[in-house]
C-alpha positions as a printed Julia matrix, in Angstrom:
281×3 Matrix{Float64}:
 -26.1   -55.16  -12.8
 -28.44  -52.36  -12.55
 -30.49  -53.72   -9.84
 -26.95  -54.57   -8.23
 -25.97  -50.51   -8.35
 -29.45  -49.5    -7.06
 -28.87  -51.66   -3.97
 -25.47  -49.93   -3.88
 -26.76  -47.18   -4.17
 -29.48  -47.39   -1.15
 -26.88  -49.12    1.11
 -24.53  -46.06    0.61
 -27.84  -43.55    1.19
 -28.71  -45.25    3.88
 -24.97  -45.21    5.56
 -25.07  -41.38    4.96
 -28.57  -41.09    6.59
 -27.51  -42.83    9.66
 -24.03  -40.73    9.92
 -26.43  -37.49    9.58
 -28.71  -38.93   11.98
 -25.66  -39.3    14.56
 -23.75  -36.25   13.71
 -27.15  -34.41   14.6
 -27.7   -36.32   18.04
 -24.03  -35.58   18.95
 -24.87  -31.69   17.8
 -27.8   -31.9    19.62
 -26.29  -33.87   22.62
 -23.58  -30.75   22.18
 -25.56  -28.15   22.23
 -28.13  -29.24   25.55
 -24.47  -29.38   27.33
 -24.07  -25.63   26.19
 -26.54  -24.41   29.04
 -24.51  -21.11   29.41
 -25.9   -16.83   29.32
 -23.1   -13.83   28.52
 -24.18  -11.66   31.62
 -23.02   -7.99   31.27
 -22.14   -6.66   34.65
 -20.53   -4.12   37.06
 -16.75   -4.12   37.84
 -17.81   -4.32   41.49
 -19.96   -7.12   41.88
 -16.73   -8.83   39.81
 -13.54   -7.68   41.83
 -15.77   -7.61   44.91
 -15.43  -11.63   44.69
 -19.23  -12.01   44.9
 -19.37  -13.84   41.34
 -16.6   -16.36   42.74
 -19.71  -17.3    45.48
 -22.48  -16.57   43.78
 -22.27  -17.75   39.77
 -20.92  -21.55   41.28
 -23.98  -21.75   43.64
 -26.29  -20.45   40.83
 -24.53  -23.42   38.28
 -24.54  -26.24   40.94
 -28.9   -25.21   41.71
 -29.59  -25.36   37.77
 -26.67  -26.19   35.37
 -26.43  -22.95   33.87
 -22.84  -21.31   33.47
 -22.77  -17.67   33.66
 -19.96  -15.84   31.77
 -19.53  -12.46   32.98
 -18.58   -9.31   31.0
 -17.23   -6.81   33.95
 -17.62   -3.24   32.97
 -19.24   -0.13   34.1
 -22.78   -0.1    34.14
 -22.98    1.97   31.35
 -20.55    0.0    28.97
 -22.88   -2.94   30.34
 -26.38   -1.68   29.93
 -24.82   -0.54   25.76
 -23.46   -4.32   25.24
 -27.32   -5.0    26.54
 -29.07   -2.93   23.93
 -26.98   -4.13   21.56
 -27.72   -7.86   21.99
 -24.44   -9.14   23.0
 -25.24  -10.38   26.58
 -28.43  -12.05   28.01
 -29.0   -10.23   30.72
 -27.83   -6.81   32.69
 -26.54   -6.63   36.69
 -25.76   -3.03   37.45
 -25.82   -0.36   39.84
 -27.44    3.01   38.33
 -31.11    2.86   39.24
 -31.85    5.92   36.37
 -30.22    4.64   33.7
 -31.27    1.02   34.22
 -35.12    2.12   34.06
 -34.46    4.26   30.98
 -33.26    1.37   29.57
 -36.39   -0.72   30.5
 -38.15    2.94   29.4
 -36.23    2.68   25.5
 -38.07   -1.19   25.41
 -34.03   -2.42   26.33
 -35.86   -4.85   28.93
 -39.39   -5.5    30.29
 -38.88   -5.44   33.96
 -36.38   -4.12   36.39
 -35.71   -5.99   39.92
 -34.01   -5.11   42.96
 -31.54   -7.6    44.24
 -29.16   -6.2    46.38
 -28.19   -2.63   47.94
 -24.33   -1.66   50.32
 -23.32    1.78   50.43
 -20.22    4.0    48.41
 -17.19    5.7    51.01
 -15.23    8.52   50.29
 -11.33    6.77   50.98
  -8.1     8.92   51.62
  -5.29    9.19   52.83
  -5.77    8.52   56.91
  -3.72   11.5    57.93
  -6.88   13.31   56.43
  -4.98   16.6    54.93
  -8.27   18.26   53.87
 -10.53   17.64   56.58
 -12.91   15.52   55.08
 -13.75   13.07   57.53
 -17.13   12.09   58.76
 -20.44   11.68   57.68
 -21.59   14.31   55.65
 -20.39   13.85   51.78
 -21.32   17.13   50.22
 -19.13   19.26   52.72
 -16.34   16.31   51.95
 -16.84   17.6    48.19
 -16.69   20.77   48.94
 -13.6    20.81   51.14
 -12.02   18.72   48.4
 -12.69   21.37   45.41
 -10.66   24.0    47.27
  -7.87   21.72   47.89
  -4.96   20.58   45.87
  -5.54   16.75   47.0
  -5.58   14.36   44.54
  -9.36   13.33   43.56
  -9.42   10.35   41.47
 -12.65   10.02   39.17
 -13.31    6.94   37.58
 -14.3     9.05   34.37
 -15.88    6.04   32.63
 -19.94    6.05   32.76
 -19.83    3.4    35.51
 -22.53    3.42   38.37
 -20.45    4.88   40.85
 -19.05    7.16   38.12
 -22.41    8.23   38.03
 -23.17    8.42   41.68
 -20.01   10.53   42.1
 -21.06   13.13   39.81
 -24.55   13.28   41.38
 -22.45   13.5    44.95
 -20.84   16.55   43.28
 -24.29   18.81   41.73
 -25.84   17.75   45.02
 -22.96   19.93   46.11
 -22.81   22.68   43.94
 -19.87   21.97   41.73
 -19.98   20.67   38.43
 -16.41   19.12   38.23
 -16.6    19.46   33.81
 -17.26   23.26   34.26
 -15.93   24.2    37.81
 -12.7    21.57   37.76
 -11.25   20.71   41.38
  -7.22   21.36   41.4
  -6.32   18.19   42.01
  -9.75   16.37   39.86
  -8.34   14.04   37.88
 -10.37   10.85   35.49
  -8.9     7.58   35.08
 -11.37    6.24   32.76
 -10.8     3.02   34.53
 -12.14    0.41   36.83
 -12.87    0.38   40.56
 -10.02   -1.72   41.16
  -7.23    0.43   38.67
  -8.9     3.92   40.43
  -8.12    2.55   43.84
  -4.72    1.8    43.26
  -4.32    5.32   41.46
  -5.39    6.88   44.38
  -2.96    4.42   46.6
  -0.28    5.69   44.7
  -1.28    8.92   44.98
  -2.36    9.2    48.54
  -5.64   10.76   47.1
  -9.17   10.4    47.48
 -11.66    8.15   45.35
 -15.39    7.44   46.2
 -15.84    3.41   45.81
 -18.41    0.78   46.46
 -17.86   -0.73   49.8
 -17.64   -4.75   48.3
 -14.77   -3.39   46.28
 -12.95   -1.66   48.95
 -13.49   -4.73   51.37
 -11.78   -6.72   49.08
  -9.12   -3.96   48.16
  -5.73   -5.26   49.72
  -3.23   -2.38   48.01
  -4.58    0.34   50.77
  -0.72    2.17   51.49
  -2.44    4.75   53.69
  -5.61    4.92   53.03
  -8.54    4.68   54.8
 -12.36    5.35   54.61
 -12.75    8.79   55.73
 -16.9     9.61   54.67
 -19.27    6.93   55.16
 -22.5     6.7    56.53
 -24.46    9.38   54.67
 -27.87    8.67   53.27
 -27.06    9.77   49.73
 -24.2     7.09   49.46
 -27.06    4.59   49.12
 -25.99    2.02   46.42
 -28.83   -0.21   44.99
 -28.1    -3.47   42.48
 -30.51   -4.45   39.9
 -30.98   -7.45   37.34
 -32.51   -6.69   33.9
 -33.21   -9.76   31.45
 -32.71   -8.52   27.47
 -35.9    -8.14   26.05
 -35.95  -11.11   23.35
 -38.57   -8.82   21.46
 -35.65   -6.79   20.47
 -32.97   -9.36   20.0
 -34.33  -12.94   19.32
 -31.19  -14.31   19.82
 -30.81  -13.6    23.4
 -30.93  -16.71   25.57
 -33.99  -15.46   27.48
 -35.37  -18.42   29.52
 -31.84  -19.34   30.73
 -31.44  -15.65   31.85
 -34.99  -15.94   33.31
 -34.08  -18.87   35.32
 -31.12  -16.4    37.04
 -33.15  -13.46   37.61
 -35.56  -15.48   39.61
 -33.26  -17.22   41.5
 -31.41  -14.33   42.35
 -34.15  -12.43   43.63
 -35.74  -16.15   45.38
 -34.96  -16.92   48.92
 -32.25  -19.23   48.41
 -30.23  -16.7    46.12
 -30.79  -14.2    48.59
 -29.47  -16.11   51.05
 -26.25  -16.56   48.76
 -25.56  -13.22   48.31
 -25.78  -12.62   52.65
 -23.71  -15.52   53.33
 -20.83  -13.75   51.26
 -18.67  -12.24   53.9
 -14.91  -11.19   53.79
 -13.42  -11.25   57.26
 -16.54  -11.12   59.09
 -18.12   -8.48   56.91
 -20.63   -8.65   54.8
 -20.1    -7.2    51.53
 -23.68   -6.6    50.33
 -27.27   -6.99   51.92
 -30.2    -8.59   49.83
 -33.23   -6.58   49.44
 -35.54   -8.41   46.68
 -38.75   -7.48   46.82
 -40.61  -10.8    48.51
């Protein structure tokens, strides 16, 4: 009897060792599928409809999904030092090489550059229009037209409120009349300033792709200072262990390799491109 409840006994183990054995090779099996990185990112690169091009070439070249988290660049370079995404893709040169600087990341690289425009209404009630953005500013301070600031620590937030010391107004101690922040998205500021017939200063992607324009129309463009450069930042897995660093690895070199270069150019919205590669080779 005893030696009849042993073998029992060994048969059941033995079941139980092989169902842990499978469960663990299905887990396993589950979690090689899983080949996916949380990438924190701008609002333009997202409602620009680059990511719809890009992320499905990136997938289809190596199997990795990218799941994007589109906010401003400085929402997305805080969700980076906190661990919650893999890697960074903004647009704020400064703050993105502080963050390598705080030990955030251990390399910053260029991937892509377009320009910001000054839109308006086309009639062009404060005679803003042409090339030169810091007498547009100016004009615009000692108007009444609505000036819509995105207010919310994004790249171009932070571009706009270089635009504006570069000149000479300081819109939190010298407030335009008609200055107002959104705290909002590209895409939510634009139609604010649709709605308003005002003015907003906007990555050119975004605007491309903008379709609720009522009368607006790019009135400043062309000015060196509207430069707008991209870069891609992997988390630094020395602060955050968790961080899926290889996989986000794999994306910042392709992105910045010929053939994701040559992605990014071949995106195009009527004939226009929407942003020009510029990786260092």
């Amino acid at each position: 009897m005893a030696g009849w409840t042993k073998g029992v006994g060994a048969a059941i183990a033995g079941v139980l060792l092989g169902v842990v054995i499978a469960l663990t090779a299905i887990g396993g099996g589950a979690r090689a599928q899983e080949r996916f990185i949380v990438m924190a990112s701008t609002t333009s690169t997202e409602q620009s409809g680059l990511f719809g091009h890009l992320l499905p070439v990136f997938r289809q070249a190596t199997g990795i999904e990218v799941r994007v988290v589109a906010v401003g660049t400085g929402q997305a370079l805080d969700i980076g030092r906190r661990g919650d995404a893999d890697l960074v893709f903004v647009h704020d040169t400064a703050a993105e090489e502080r963050f390598v600087a705080e030990g955030f990341a251990t390399r910053r690289r260029n991937v892509m550059y377009n320009d910001f425009v000054l839109v308006g209404p086309r009639a062009d009630p404060a005679g803003v229009r042409g090339n030169d953005i810091a007498a547009a500013l100016r004009r615009l301070a000692t108007s009444t037209q609505p000036i819509i600031s995105r207010g919310d620590r994004s790249g171009t937030h932070a571009a706009e409120l270089r635009l504006w010391r570069a000149a000479g107004i300081d819109p939190a101690t010298t407030r335009p009349p008609g200055y107002r922040e959104c705290g909002c998205g590209m895409g939510p500021a634009l139609n604010m300033a649709s709605s308003l017939n005002g003015h907003v200063l906007t990555d050119r992607g975004t605007w491309l792709s903008f379709r609720n324009r009522g009368e607006l129309a790019v009135l400043v463009e062309g000015d060196r200072s509207l430069f707008n450069q991209y870069g891609v930042m992997v988390v630094n897995p020395a602060r955050h262990p968790h961080v899926k660093a290889a996989l986000a690895q794999q994306f910042a070199d392709w992105v910045v390799s010929p053939a994701g270069q040559r992605a990014i150019a071949a995106y195009t919205l009527g004939g226009e491109s929407l942003f020009f590669p510029n990786a260092a080779p």
